[in-house]
Every structure is written in C-alpha cells, then in structure tokens.
N, C-alpha and C positions, 0 to 999 in steps of 0.2 A: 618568128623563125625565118631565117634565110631565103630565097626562093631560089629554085635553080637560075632566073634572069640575073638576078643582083650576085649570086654566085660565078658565074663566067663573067661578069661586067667588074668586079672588082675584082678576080682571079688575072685577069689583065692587068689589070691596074697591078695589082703586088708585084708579077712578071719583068713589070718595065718598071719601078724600084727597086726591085733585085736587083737587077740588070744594071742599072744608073750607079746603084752603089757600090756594087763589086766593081766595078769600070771608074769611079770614083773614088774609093775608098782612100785613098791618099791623101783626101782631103777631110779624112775625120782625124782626132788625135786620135792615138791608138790606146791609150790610157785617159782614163777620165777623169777631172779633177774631182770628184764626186764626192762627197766626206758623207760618216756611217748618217744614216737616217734621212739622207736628202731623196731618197725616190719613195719612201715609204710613206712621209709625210704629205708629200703628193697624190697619194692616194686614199678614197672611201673607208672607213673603214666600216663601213657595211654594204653590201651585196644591193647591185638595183633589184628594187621590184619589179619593175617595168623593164625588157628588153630595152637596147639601144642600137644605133643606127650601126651599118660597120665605118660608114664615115666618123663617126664619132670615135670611135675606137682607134682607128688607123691613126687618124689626131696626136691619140692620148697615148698613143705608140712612139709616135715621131718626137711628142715635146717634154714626156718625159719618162719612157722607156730607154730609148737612143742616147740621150744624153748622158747614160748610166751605163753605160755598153764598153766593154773593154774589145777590142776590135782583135779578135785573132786570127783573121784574114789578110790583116796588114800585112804588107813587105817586110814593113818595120816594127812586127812583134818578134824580138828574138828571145824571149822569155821561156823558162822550162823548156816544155819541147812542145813542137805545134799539134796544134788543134785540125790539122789540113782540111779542106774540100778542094770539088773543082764543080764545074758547070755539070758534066754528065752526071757525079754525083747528087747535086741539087733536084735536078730532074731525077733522077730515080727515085728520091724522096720524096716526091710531089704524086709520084705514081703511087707507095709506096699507102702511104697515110691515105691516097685515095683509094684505095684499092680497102684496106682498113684490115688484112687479112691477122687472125689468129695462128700463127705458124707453130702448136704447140707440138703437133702428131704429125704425120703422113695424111691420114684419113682430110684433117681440117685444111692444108694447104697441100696438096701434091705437090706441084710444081714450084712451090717454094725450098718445099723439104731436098729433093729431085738438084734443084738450082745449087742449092747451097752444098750437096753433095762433089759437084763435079766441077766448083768454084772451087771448093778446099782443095782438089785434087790437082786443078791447076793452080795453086798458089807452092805446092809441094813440087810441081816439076819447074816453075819459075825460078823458085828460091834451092834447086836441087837438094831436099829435103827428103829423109828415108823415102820407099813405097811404102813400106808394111804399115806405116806412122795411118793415126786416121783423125780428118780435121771435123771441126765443130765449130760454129762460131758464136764468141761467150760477150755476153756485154764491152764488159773491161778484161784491163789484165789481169787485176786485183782478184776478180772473181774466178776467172782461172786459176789465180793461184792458190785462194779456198780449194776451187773441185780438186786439185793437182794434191794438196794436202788431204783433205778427202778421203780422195783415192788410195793415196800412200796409206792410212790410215786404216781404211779399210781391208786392202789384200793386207795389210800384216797381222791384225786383229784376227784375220779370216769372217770378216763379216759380224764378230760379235759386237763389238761396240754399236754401229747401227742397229742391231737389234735388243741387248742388253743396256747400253748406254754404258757409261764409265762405272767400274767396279772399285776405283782405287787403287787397283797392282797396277795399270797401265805409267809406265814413266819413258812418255815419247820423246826425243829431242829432234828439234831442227837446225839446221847449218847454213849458214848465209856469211858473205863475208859485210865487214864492218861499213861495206861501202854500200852495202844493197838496200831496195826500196823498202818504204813504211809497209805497205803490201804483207810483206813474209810476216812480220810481225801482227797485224790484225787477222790476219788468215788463222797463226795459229793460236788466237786467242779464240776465234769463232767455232775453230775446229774443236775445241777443247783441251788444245794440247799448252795451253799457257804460254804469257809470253817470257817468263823465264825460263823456261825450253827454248827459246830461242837461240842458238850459240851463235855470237857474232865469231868469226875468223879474220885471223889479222891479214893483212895484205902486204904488195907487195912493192915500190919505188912508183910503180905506176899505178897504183891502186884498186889492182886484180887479188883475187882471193889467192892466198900461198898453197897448194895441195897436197904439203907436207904440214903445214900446220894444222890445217883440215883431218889428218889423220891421226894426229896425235890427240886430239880433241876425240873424236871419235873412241877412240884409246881407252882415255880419260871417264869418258861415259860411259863405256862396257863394265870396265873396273869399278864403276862407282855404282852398278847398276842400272843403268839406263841403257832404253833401246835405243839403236840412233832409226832414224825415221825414214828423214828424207833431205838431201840437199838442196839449195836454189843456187845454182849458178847465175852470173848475170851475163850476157852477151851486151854490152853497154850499162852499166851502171849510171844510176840519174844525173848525180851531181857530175860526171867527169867522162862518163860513155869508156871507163874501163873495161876491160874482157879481161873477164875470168878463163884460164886456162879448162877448156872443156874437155881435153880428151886423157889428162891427169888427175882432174877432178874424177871425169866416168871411171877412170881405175882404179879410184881409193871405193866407189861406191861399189862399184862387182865386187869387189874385196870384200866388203862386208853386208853386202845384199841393202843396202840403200837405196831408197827412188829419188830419180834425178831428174829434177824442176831444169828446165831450163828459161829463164826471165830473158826474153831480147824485146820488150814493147816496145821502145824505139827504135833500134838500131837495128832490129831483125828486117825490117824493108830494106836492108844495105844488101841483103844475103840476093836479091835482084842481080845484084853486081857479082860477074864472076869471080874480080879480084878483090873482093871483098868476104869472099867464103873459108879463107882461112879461119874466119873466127869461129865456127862451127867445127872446126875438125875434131873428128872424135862423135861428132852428132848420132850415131849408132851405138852410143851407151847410155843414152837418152832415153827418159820413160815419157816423159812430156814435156811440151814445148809452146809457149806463147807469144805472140808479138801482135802489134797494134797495125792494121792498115789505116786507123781513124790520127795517126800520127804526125808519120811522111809516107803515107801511100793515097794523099789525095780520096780519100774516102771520110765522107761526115760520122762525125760522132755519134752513136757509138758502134764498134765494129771491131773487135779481138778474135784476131786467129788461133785457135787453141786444138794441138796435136796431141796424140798420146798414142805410146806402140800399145798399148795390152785393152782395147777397146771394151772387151767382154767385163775385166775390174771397173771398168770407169763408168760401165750402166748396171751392173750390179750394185754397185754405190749408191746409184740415185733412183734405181728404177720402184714404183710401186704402182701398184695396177688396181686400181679402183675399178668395180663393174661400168662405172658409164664412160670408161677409158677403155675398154675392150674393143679391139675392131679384128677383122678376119684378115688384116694384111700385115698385122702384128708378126714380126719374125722374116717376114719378108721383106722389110723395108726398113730407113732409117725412123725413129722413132724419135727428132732431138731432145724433145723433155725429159729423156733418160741421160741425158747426156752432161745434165748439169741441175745447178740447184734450181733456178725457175720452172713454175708450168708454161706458165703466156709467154711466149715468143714474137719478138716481132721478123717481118721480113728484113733482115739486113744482108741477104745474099744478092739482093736483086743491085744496090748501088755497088758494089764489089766490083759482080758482075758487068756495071756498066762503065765503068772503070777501067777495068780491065779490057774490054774489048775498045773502048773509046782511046785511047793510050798507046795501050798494044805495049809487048815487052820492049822493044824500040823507045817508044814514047816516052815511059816510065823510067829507062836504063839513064835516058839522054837526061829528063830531069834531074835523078840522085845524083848522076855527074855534074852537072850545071854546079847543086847547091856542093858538091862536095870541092870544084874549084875556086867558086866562090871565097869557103872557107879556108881551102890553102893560099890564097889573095889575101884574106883578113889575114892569115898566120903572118904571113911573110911583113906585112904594113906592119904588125907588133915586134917582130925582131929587129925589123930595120929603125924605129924609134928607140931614142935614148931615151926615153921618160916613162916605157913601156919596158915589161916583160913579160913572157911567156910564163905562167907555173906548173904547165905540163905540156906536152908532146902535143898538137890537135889529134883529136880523134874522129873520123868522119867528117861532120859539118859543124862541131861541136869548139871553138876555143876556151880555154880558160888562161884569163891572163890578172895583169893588173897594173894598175896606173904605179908607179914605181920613179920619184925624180930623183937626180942625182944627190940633190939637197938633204934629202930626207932617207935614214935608213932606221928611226925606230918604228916596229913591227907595229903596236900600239898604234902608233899614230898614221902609219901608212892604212893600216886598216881603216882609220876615221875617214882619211882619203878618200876610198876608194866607195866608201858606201856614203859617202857626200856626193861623190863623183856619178852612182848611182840614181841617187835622190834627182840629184838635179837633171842630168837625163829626161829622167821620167817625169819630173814634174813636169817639164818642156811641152809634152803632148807629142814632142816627134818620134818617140823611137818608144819601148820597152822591154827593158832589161833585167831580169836575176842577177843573184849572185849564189855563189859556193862557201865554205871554208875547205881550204885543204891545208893539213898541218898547223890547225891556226892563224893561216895566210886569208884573207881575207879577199875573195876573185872577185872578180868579171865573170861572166859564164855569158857566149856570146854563142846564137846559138843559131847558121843563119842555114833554114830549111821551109821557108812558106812557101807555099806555092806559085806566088807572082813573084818572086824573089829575081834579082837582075845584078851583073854587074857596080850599075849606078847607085843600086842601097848599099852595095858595102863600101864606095866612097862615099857617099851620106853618112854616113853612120859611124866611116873611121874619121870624117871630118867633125863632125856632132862632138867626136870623145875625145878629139885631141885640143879641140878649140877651147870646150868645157873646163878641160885638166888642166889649159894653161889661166883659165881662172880661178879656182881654187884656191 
C-alpha cells in the first residue's frame, strides 16, 4: 500500500506532468495511429499478485497507455463536439476524488448537496433561464433525457406504470425531428416506451424541426390511437447545431398537453451570450431542459445541467425511501437521489463551481466569443475558395462545408473526395475531424471550440485542408 510520503512525492511528480503536457500538448498527435488490439496486447492478462511500484506503473502509463490517447484537449481536435476542461477545473477534481465524498442525500454531503444548489441557480440567471425552472446536475445528457422521458411518463400515467409496470393499453409516442440525437431513441427504448414510438419529424432547409409538421403527426397519433408523450426539441442539433423553433413547437405541445424536452448539450453554453438567447425563445413552454457544461463550458467530464419547471413530478418519479435512507432533514432539504435514476452521486458541483468563479461571466462571454470568431474566420476562408463550399449557414462555432473542385461535380464521387480528404487528415496526426451527411452530401463538420483554441489553429488547419485537397 501507498504510504502518505510516496503519496505527496509522486502527487508532485503527476502535478508537474500535468502541467508539462497541457503546456505541450501540441506536440502529441492528436489522433493516434493505433489499430484495434495494439494496447490490449500490451497488457497482463492476469492481475499481479504482488503489488507494484507507482514508478512502475507511471512507466506502463507513459509507454503504453499515452500512445493510445486520442487527445481532446488539443487545439486541434475539432471532432463532434468538445470534451472541454481548463486548469481550475482539473484542481477541483483533484480535490474532488480526494475528498472521496458520497453525494447521494443532504444528510451524506451537506455542502455538496447545498453547493450544487446555488450553482444551478447561478447557471439559470447566467444563461437567463425561467426562476421557477429547478436545476440538478445529471451525469450526461443522454441520462437526462431518460429522467425527462421518465417524468413525462410518469405524470401522464399518474404514477401508475411505476408502480404497476406496463399493462399493454399504454401506447406512448415521442416526437423529435429527424435531425435529433441517438439519445431520444435509447431513452425511449429504456423508458419502455419503444423505439418505434419514436416519431421522427421532418425538417426544414436548415434542418430545424417544421411545427406544423410536428402537429399533424401528433394528429395522426390521436386518430390512430395513440398518446403523444412528449417532444424533444433540439437547441443545436449534433450533426449541424440546427435550432429547432422553440416557441412554435411549445404551442403545438400546450395544445395538446405534451412535455417539452428541451435538448441544447452543446449549444446551450451559447445561451451565456446575450445575442445568442434568441434560440430559446419561447423557453417558458418548457417542462425541461438540458445542456452540457462538460462540452464548451470548460468543465471536465462528466457534468450535465438538467432543469425542469414541475420539480415535485420529477421526485415522485424516482423517489423511494428505504428505512436506512430515512433522515430528520428529509423535506427540508434538496435530496438529489430523488432527482434522477442513480443512488451514488458524485461531487460535480464543486468543479462548476470552480469554474465559474475562476472565469467569472466576463471570462466565459470573452471565450464563446473568441471561438465563435474564429468560426466566422473559418466560414469566411470557405466562401472565399473556389474549391470549397459551404453546405450550410455556420452555426455558432460549428461549419459544415466540403471540399468541392470545379473539375468535379458527380455527388458520388465528390463524396469519395471528401472522406479521402478526411482520412488523410487524420491519418497526419495533426488535426482531427468528423464528418456529417446532409442531403446525401457528404461534409466537413469543422467544429472549432477547445479551449486553447487561437487564431493561429484556424490558419493551420485551413492551411492542412487546402494543401491536402490539392492533393487528391
């Protein structure tokens, strides 16, 4: 076993390789040439008998853990959407794991419980989000959007399904448009509500849910016999960071008494930005509301803001009280294990927290604006090349484009293009990129929001793609 001297003597030691590497990090690829079975082969396949040294390990860390590390710290990961941290975050997590607390009750962590309270509350007057809303913070988003299904679930049943379980008359449906995440789909396959209850909705030029098409659907399922559920709007949609029209959607759903998911995990950190709160309007027809700080709010993984106006359905949902869950402050206090499907909780209010006060709304504003210039830089370098287009509007920090020459106009084959164009990229070790389809079209999805992100990467990286293209 460790001893506390070897514990602070190497707790240094990791400090200042932290340190080294995040300060460095440009000098690892950010994509690893790795092929399947090359780290696993490298390792035991049986458990030592004998302890070992932490030297030994730190070793077997560096030569061949590291070399299998897809870097999402880099500048130059612009893949899906980021993974962010920053320094205070790191430290709060060092505190965090040291500290080791159980955060399931009030009674187990006070001041955790306490923290995470009036963390939500500032994240709500940040992002000018309802009062009445009340935050909780859920692993992912994914898992939010289970309790959000849930819940829906729940107050419509009136609690019977949680305690009877499915009888067979229930026929729930969910509504998402065609553009929304895998998420709405395994949620309601978890929930019980199946995923052919799922109804995709068609969208619209820009690839926002239609909330006329949305209600004819709805329509369609009354008259067919089905309840409708619940909606998920998406405030940024994955592949393309569309927004769905939220305050025509929230009028199709009062219309017919629907709960109204609202999905923003990435893009909901824009809602910081005051000119970027149009995409929420309407946010007061909302039942609940999710978005990711573990994204682009510089907060480590994992860490999901999750609101919801009708808080009493949302712990009736989950709440059950076993005798050695009994405390005297029950009723007086937040309780979050009612608040969602886990018992065990960890502290994740405390890096938020640290976050947030190390940053400050200033701090925070000036970064989403940094990478959100950035992005209108990259837009602007793609319209102004011939060999480039745009296949949609930017949206936030988001482009979608594609390599595009004059030479060449079958679809078919510009597609091979452009996921060649990809490939080799990434094979490079300098940069790492996704891609989309939209319409068939095969993208770019460029996507530039890390948190050391600089002017200078997006001339790297528009240099990288154009130099690549003209080999091809």
């Amino acid at each position: 076993m460790m001893t506390p001297e070897t514990f602070r003597t190497e707790a240094h030691r990791l400090v200042d390789w932290m340190a080294d590497f995040l300060e460095n990090i440009e000098e690892y690829p950010v994509k690893p040439a790795t092929k399947p079975g090359d780290i696993i082969k490298q390792l035991p396949t049986s458990p030592p008998l004998q302890g070992e040294s932490f030297d030994s390990l730190f070793k077997d860390f560096q030569s061949i853990i590291m070399p299998g590390i897809t870097h999402w710290q880099h500048p130059h990961f612009h893949a899906y959407f980021p993974a962010n941290g920053s320094y205070p975050s790191i430290l709060a997590e060092m505190l965090t794991t040291t500290l080791g607390a159980q955060c399931m009750i009030w009674e187990t962590s006070p001041a955790a419980a306490e923290l995470e309270e009036m963390v939500m509350n500032w994240l709500k007057e940040m992002m000018a989000l309802p009062a009445p809303w009340h935050g909780v913070i859920q692993d992912t988003a994914s898992t939010a959007t289970l309790v959000a299904l849930l819940t829906a679930r729940e107050k419509q049943s009136g609690l019977r399904v949680n305690d009877e379980g499915f009888n067979g008359t229930e026929k729930y449906r969910v509504y998402c448009s065609s553009e929304t995440h895998s998420s709405i789909e395994k949620g309601a396959k978890v929930a019980g509500i199946g995923k052919k209850n799922v109804v995709k909705v068609s969208v619209d030029d820009l690839l926002a849910m239609r909330p006329d098409q949305l209600e004819e659907a709805i329509k369609r399922d009354i008259q067919a016999g089905y309840t409708p559920l619940a909606v998920v709007a998406a405030i940024g949609t994955t592949s393309t960071v569309a927004v769905d029209p939220l305050k025509a959607i929230g009028a199709v759903c009062r219309k017919y008494n629907v709960w109204l998911h609202v999905d923003a995990a990435y893009a909901g950190t824009a809602l910081l930005l005051p000119e970027c709160r149009w995409m929420m309007e309407g946010q007061e027809l909302a039942d609940s509301f999710v978005f990711n700080p573990h994204k682009w709010m510089f907060t480590h993984f994992d860490c999901t803001a999750y609101f919801v106006k009708d808080k009493e359905a949302l712990i009736r949902t989950f709440e059950i009280l076993p005798e050695y869950l009994k405390t005297a402050t029950r009723g007086q206090v937040n309780d979050y294990r009612d608040w969602g499907v886990q018992l065990g909780r960890r502290f994740r209010a405390l890096k938020l927290w640290f976050v947030i006060r190390s940053f400050g709304i200033d701090g925070l504003q000036k970064t989403l604006r940094g990478h959100m210039s950035c992005a209108e830089d990259f837009e602007a370098k793609v319209v102004s090349h011939s060999d480039f287009e745009l296949v949609l509007p930017r949206s936030l920090n988001v482009v979608v484009f594609r390599f595009k020459p004059a030479s060449e106009t079958n679809l078919e084959k510009l597609n091979q293009l452009n996921e060649q164009l990809i490939k080799t990229l990434n094979a490079s070790g300098k940069v790492f990129i996704s891609h989309t389809k939209v319409k068939g079209i095969y993208c770019i999805r460029m996507v530039l929001g890390n948190t050391r992100l600089a002017q200078r990467h997006v001339d790297e990286v528009w240099a990288w793609i154009t130099d690549t293209a003209k080999s091809l």
